[in-house]
C-alpha positions as CSV (number, residue, x, y, z in Angstrom):
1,X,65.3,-19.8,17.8
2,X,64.3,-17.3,20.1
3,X,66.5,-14.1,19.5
4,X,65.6,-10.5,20.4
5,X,63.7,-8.2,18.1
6,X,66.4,-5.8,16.1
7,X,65.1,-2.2,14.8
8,X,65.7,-4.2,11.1
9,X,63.0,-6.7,12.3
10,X,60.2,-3.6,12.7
11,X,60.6,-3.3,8.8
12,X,61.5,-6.4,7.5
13,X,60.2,-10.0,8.7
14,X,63.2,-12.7,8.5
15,X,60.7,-16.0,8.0
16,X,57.6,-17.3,9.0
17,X,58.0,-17.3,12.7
18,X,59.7,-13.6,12.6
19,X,56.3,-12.3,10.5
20,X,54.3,-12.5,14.2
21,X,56.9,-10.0,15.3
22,X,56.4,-7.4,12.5
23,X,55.2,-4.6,14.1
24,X,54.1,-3.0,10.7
25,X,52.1,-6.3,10.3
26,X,50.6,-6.1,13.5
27,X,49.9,-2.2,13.5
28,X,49.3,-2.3,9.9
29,X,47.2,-5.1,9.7
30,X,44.9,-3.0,12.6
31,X,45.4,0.2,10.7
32,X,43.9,-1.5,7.3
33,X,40.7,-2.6,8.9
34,X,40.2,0.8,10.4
35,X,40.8,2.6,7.2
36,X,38.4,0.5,5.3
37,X,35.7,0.8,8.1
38,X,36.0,4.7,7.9
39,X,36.4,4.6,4.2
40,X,32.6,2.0,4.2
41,X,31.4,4.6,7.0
42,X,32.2,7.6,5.0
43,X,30.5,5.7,1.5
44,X,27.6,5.4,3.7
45,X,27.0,8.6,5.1
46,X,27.5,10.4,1.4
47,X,25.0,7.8,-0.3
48,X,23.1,8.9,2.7
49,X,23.3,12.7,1.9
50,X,23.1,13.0,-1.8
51,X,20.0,10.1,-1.6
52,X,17.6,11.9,0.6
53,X,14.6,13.0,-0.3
54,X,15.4,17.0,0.2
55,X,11.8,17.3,-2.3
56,X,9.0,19.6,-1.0
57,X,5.8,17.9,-0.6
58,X,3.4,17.9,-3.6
59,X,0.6,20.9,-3.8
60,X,-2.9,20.0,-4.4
61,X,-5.4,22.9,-5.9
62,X,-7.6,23.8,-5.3
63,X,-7.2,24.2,-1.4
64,X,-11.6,23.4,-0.6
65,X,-14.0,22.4,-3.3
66,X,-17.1,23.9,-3.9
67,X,-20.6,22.9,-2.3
68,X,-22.5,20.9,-5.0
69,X,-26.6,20.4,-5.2
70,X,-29.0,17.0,-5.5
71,X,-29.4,16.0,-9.1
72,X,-27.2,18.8,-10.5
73,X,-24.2,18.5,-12.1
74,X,-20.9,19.2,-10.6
75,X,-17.4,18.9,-11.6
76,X,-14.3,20.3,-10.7
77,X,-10.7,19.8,-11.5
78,X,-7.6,18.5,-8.6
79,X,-4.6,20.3,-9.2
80,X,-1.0,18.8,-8.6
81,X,1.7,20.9,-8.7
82,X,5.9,21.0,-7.1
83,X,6.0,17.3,-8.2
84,X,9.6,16.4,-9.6
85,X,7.7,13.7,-11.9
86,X,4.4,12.9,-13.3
87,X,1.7,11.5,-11.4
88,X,1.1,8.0,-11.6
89,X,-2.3,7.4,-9.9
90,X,-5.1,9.3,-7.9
91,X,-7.4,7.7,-5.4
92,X,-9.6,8.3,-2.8
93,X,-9.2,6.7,1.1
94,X,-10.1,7.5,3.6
95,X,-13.9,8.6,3.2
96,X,-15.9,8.5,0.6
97,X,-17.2,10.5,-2.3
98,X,-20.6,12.0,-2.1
99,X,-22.8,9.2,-4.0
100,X,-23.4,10.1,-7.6
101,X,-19.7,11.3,-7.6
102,X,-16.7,10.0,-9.4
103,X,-13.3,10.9,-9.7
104,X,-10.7,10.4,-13.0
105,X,-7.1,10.6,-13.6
106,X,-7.0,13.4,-16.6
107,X,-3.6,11.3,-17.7
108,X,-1.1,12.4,-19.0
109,X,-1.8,15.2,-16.9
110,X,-1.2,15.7,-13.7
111,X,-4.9,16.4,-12.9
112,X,-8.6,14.7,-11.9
113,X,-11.6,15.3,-12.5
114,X,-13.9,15.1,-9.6
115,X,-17.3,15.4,-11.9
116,X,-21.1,13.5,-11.6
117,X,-24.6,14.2,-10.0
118,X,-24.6,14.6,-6.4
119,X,-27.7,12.0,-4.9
120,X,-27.9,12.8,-1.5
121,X,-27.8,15.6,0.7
122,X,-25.1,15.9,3.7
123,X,-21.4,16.9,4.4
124,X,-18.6,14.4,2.7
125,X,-15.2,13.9,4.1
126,X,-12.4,12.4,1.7
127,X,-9.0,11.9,1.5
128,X,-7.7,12.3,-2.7
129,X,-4.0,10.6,-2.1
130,X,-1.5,10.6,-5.4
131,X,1.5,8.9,-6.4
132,X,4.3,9.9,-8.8
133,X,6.6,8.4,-10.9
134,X,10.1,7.6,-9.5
135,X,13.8,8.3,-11.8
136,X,16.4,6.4,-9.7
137,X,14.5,7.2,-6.2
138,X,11.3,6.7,-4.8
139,X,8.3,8.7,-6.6
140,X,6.3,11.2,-4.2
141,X,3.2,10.8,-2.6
142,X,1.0,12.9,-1.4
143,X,-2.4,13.5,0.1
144,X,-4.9,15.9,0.7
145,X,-8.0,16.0,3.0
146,X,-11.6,17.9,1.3
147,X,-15.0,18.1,2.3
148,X,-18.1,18.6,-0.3
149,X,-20.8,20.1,1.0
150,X,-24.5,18.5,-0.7
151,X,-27.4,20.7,-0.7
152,X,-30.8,19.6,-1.4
């Protein structure tokens, strides 16, 4: 039966085939979706803010090493500091350690010693990259580029 819509019909459906005339079905049905898509849009964008890292970089010391000389012994000590957690790992890439030079994770510290006998002369470029510990997010990282100077 094919009878106009009343004002009553707006708020209640009479049936099955009256339900396709709700409007508050048909509005509300629309107005659902758009809530929950603000509501998922909104989750998003807080997870988004309160889950960033906001962390300052981690600080390596000292900021150049000292030259070193043939067949003596040199050591030194890498300094991290402004880390939120421990370090996990130190390790050297790109470049490579003057030969005769090694370089240890002082653990549980957040230091490395950078220690040995130097074997040959010449001028050493190195990259010391770290890693920290994560505690519900991703741990830092970090990397610093030095050059040792050898001197026969």
């Amino acid at each position: 039966m094919n009878r106009p819509l009343k004002l009553g019909d707006l708020f209640f459906s009479g049936g099955r085939a009256r339900w396709s005339n709700n409007l508050f079905v048909k509005l509300g049905l629309g107005c659902v979706a758009a809530i929950f898509l603000c509501c998922l849009c909104g989750l998003c964008f807080w997870l988004w803010v309160f889950t960033a890292d906001t962390r300052a970089a981690p600080v390596f010391s000292p900021k150049s090493l000292p030259a070193a000389g043939v067949g003596q012994a040199y050591e030194t000590t890498i300094s991290i500091s402004n880390n939120a957690t421990p370090v996990g790992d130190f390790w050297i890439g790109p470049g490579e350690l003057p030969p005769g030079l090694s370089l240890q994770h002082l653990e549980p510290e957040d230091r490395a010693m950078l220690s040995g006998i130097p074997t040959q002369a010449g001028s050493y470029t190195f990259t010391i990259s770290i890693w920290c510990y994560g505690t519900n997010v991703s741990g830092q990282t970090g990397a610093k580029e030095y050059t040792i100077i050898v001197e026969e």
